[in-house]
N, C-alpha and C positions, 0 to 999 in steps of 0.2 A: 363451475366457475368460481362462486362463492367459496369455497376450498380451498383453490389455488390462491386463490390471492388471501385468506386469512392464512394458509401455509407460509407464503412470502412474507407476510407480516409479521406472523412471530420469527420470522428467519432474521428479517430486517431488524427487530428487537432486540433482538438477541447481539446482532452484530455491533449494533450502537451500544450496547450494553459492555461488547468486550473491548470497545475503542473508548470509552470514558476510565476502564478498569485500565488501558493500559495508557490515557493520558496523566490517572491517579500516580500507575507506579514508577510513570518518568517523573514525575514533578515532586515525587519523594526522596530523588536521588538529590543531594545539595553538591555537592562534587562534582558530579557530569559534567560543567563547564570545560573543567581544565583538561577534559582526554576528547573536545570535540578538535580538530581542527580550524584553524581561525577562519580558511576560505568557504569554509560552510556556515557560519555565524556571518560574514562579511558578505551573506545573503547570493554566494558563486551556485550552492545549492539549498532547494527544498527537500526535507526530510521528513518523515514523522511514522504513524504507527499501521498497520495495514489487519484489513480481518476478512477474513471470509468461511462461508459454511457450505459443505458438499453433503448433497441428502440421497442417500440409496435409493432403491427403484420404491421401495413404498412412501417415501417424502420426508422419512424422519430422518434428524440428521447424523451422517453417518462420521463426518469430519470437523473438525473446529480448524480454522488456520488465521493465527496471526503471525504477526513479524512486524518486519521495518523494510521501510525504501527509501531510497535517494534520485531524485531526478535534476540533472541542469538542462533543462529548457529553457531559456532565454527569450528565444524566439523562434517564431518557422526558420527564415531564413538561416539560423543560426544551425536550425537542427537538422534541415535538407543537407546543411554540408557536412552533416557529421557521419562519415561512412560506418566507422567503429565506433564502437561507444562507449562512454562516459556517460549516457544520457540519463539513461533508466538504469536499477537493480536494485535485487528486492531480495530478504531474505525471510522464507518462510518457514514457521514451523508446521506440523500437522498432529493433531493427538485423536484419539478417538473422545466420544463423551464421559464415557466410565476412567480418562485419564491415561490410557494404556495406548501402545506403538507411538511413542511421540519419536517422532522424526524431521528432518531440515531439508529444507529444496532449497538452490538461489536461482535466480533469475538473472542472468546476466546478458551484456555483448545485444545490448538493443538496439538494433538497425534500423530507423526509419524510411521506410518507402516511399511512403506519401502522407499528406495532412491534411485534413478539412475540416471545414466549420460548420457543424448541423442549423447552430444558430450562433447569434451573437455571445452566448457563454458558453460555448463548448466548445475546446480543441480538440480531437483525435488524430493520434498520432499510431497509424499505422506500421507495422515492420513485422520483424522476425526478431527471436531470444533466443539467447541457450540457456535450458532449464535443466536444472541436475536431478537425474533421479537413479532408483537404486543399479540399473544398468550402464549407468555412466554418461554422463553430457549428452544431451540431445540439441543437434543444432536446426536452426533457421524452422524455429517451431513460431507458426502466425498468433502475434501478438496486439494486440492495441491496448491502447492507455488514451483513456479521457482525461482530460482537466474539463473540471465545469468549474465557474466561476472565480478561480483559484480557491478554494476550498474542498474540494474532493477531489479525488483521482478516481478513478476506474480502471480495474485491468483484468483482462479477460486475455485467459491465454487458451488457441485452438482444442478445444478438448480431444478431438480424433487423434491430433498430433501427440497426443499424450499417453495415451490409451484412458484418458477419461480421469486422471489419476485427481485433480482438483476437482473433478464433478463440473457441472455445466454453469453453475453460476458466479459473476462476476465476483470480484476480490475490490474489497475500497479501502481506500486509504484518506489522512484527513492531513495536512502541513501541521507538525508540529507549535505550537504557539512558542517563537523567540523567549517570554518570557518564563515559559517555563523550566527552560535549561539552563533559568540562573541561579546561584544560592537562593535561600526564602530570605533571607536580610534585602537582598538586592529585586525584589518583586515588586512593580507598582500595582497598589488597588486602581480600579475606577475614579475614582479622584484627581490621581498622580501623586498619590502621597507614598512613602515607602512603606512597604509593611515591615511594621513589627515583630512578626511572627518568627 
């Protein structure tokens, strides 16, 4: 038991490790403002960077996956009425560790079923996705997406539905920080002073 869970932990380390490397290499971009869309700054959606790790049958890890997603959830009621979707999509990449087979899935066409609240910070929103793999769209593959707190997402997509192709463990994702996607002139410090930088 002691195993599995320092296994998880370096997994989780790791993953934190690739969501700071890729909040580094959006906030290096000083231009990204002007090719986002305004109704997604205007707060219509949440975006930001997504990571996950898939570990072969002996626990090391056999996949690195990161990418980007976009969610407009609003609210339950907003999203029970949403048959087709706008709501969720994700695009992922997948490389091995040594750097080699890097390849793209997207997640798309997120249909919510139904919604519940484990607790008072956590939404799950259960449905179906179409995820692209190398045989071509697979549809109404069982998906959920957690928000906890609005600061992480969660997504786990059916691995049987997949043939296993993401590995069994959950994908997170974190909301982009607004300020990062602006010029470094236009950055407030903690203060509220402008940076200089």
């Amino acid at each position: 038991m002691v195993y599995y869970t320092m296994r998880n932990l370096r997994a989780l380390l790791f993953a934190t490790a690739l969501l700071i490397a890729s909040f580094a290499s959006i906030s290096s971009v000083s231009n990204f403002v002007s090719a986002i869309p305004s109704e997604i700054i205007d707060d219509q959606f949440v975006f930001g960077p997504i990571v996950g790790l898939s570990e072969n049958q002996s626990g090391a890890v056999d996949w690195i996956m990161v990418g980007n997603w976009r969610l407009n959830m609003a609210n339950d009621t907003d999203v029970q009425n949403n048959h087709h979707s706008d709501v969720f999509n994700a695009a992922i990449e997948m490389v091995k560790p040594d750097g080699t087979a890097r390849h793209t899935h997207t997640l798309t066409d997120f249909v919510v079923l139904n919604v519940t609240h484990p607790d008072n910070n956590a939404t799950i929103y259960n449905g179906t996705s179409t995820v692209s793999l190398q045989a071509g769209p697979a549809t109404d593959i069982p998906t959920s997406i957690q928000k906890s707190n609005d600061n992480v997402i969660i997504v786990n997509i059916d691995p049987e539905s997949v043939d296993k192709h993401f590995g069994k463990l959950p994908m997170y994702g974190v909301p982009i920080n607004p300020d990062l996607i602006k010029p470094f002139h236009m950055i407030e410090d903690k203060d509220k002073n402008v940076s200089k930088y």
